[in-house]
C-alpha positions as CSV (number, residue, x, y, z in Angstrom):
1,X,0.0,0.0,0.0
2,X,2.0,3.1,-1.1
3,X,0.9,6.9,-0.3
4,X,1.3,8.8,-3.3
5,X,0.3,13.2,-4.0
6,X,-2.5,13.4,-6.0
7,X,-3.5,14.6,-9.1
8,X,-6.0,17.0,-10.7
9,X,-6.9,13.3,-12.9
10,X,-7.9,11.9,-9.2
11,X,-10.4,14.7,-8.9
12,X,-13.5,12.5,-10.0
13,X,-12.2,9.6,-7.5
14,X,-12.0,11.6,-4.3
15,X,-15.4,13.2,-4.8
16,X,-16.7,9.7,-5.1
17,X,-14.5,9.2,-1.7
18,X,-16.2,12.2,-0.7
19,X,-19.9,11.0,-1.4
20,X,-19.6,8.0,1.0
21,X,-18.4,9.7,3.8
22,X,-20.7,12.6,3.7
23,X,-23.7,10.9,6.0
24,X,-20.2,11.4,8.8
25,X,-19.1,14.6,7.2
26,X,-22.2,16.7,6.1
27,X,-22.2,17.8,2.6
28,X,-19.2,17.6,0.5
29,X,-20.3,17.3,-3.0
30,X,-22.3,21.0,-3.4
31,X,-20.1,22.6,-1.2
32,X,-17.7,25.0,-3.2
33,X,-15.3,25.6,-0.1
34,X,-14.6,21.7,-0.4
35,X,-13.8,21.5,-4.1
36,X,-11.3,24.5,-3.4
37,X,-9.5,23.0,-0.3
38,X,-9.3,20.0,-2.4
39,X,-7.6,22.0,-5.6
40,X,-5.7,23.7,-3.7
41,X,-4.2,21.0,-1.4
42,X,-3.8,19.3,-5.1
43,X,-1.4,22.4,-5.9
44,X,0.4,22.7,-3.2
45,X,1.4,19.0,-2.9
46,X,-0.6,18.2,0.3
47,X,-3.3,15.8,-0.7
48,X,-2.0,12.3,-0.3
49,X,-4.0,9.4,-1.0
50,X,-4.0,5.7,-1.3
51,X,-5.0,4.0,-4.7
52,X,-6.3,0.8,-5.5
53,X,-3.6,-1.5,-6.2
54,X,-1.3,1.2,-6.2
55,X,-2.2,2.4,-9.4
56,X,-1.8,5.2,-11.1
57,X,-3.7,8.5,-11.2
58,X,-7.2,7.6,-12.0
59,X,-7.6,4.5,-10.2
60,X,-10.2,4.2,-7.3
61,X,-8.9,6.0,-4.0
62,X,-8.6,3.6,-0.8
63,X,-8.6,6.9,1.3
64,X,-7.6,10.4,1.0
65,X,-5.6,13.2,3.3
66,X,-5.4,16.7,3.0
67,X,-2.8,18.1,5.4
68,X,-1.7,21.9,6.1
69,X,2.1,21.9,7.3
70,X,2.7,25.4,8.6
71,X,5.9,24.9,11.1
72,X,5.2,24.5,13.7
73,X,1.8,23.6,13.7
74,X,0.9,21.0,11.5
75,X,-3.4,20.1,10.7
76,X,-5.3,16.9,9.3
77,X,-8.0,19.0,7.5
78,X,-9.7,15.7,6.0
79,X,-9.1,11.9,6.3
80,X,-11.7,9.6,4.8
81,X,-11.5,5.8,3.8
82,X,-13.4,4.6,1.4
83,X,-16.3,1.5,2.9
84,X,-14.6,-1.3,1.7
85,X,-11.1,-0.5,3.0
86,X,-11.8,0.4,6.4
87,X,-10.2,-1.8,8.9
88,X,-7.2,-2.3,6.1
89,X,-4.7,-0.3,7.7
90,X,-5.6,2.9,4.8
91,X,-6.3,5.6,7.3
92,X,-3.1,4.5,9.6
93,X,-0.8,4.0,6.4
94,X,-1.9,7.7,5.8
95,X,-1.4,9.5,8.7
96,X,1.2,8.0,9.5
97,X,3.0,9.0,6.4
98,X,2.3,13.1,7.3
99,X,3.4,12.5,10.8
100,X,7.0,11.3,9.3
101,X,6.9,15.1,7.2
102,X,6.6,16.7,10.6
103,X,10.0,18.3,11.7
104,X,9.9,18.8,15.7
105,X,9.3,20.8,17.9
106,X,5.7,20.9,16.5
107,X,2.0,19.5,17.1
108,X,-0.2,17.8,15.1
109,X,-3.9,18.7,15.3
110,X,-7.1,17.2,14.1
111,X,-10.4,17.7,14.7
112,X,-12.7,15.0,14.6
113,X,-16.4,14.0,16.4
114,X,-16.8,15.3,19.9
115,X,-17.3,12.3,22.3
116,X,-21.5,12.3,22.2
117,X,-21.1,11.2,18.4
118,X,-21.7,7.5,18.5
119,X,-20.2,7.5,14.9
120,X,-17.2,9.2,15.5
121,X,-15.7,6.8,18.7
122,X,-14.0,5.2,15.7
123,X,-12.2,8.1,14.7
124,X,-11.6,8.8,18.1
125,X,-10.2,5.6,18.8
126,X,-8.4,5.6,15.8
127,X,-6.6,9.0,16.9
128,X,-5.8,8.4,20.4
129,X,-4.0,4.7,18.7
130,X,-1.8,7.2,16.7
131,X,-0.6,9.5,19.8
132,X,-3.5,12.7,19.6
133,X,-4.8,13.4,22.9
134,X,-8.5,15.1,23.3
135,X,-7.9,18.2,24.2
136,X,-10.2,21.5,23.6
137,X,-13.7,21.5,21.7
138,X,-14.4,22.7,18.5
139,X,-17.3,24.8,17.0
140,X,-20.0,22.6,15.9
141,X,-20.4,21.2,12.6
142,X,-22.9,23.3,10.1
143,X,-25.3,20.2,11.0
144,X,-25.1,21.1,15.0
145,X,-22.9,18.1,15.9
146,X,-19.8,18.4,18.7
147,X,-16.6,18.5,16.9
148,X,-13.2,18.0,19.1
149,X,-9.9,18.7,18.4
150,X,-6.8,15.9,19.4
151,X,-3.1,17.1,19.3
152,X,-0.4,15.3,18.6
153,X,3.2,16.6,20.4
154,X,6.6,16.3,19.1
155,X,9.2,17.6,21.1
């Protein structure tokens, strides 16, 4: 399973990716500021992503990361992985592949479901496996949901 940037030809494959994660997410398809982050993470060299047998740009996404380095705070802006390759290792593979970019002294933050989202204990597990630590709330999501923010530490 190899990370790999992606490219403007992986557009139509991560809003696919996108469209099975939106009942977790909220909308993701009509919202413009979405599309943007995504281009623009495409640009910059930030959006990594996991294709099906490793293939090349085009091929079905096994999960997706857009990630902001700004020294010395570092952000997870998105993470999804796609249905059928959950439990497979994607999500780790990813993350852990930004958290070897990170030069310390820095933090890593995410935010992800606040701890009354049923849904979102996954996630939370799934953090707290790879270091983060709960730490402060976050505003709600547009749908009224909590939202909390885990930090990672490097010193």
């Amino acid at each position: 399973m190899r990370v790999d940037l992606a490219r403007y030809e992986d557009i139509a494959n991560w809003l696919n990716l996108a469209s099975e994660v939106e009942p977790l997410f909220g909308p993701l398809l009509t919202d413009p500021r979405f599309h943007r982050a995504l281009r623009n993470h495409i640009e910059r060299g930030t959006a990594f992503c996991v294709r099906e047998d490793d293939g090349p740009p085009r091929t079905p996404l096994m999960g997706g990361l857009l990630f902001s380095p700004k020294p010395p705070q570092y952000e997870i802006g998105w993470l999804a992985v796609a249905q059928k390759w959950r439990r497979h290792g994607v999500g780790r593979v990813l993350v852990e592949h930004v958290l070897g970019l990170i030069q310390p002294p820095a933090e890593m933050v995410v935010t992800t479901f606040g701890n009354g989202i049923e849904a979102g204990q996954a996630a939370r597990r799934f953090y707290e496996q790879l270091g983060f630590e709960p730490a402060e709330l976050a505003p709600s999501s547009p749908e009224g949901e909590s939202r909390q923010i885990y930090r990672h530490v490097f010193r």
